[in-house]
C-alpha positions, 0 to 999 in steps of 0.5 A: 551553454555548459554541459552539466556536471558529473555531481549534477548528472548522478540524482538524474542517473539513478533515479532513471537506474531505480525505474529500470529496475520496474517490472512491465505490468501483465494482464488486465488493467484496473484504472483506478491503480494507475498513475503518472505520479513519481514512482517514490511518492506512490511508494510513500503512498502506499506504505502510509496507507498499509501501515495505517492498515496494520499490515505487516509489510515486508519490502522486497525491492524498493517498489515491491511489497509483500504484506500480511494481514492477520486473522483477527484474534477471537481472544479478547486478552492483548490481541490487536486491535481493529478499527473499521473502514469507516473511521479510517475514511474519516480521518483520510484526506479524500484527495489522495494526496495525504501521504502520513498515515491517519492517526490510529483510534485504538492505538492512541486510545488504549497506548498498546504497542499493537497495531491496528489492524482493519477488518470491514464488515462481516458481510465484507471481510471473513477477517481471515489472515491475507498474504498479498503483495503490492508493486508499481509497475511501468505500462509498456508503450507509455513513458511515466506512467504506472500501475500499482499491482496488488495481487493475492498470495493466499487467503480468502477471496473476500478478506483479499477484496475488502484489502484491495478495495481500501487500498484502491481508495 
């Protein structure tokens, strides 16, 4: 058998070189974060489900994100739109698999250039500004398989847990 060639030997060495660069999670571990699926498609997966969101999402590292969502505006002139929970779980797939992001009501209904931010319900959601990040991480002691990390940066507890739940889903 021919030993593989240095061309064939490249995608194989950096993708193994991108997976060094994920950290170890730390701390307790929530069950429905984790994943045996490839690093890149739980990437996609996320950013489709975020920007589906209306959050701002700033990539620190190819699978570390810093997000924002914003304080819903009270002003009724040209500030972003919202959509609920509910609309949003009717045109997702419920399988998980749906990486593209679900067509947005009031984005496509109203044809602004705002995003369609989601807060839930005021017994949900304070819908006040949430900074968080979002990271895959490896779990020491077992190969190929993932924690996604969602943690808040700053907001309140309650907007940051209707995120992290709609994230989670």
């Amino acid at each position: 058998m021919a030993a593989p060639t240095k061309a064939a030997q490249a995608p194989l060495q950096s993708s193994e070189e991108n997976l060094e660069v994920l950290g170890f999670h730390r701390g307790a571990i929530d069950q429905t974060t984790i994943t045996t699926q490839p690093p890149s498609t739980v990437m996609k997966q996320v950013n489709a489900i975020l920007h589906s969101m209306g959050v701002e999402i700033q990539e620190e590292s190819t699978f570390k994100y810093r997000c924002i969502r914003a304080k819903k505006d009270t002003d009724q002139f040209g500030g972003p739109q919202t959509a609920d929970r509910d609309s949003l779980n009717a045109q997702s797939h419920t399988d998980g698999s749906d990486i593209n992001p679900p067509a947005s009501e009031c984005a496509t209904e109203s044809g602004s250039n705002f995003p369609c931010v989601l807060y839930g319900s005021p017994s949900d959601d304070s819908m006040d500004e949430v900074r968080f990040s979002v990271e895959l991480t490896r779990l020491t002691g077992l190969s190929g398989t993932y924690s996604l990390d969602i943690r808040r940066l700053k907001g309140n507890l309650r907007s940051y847990g209707f995120i992290y739940n709609t994230i989670r889903e």
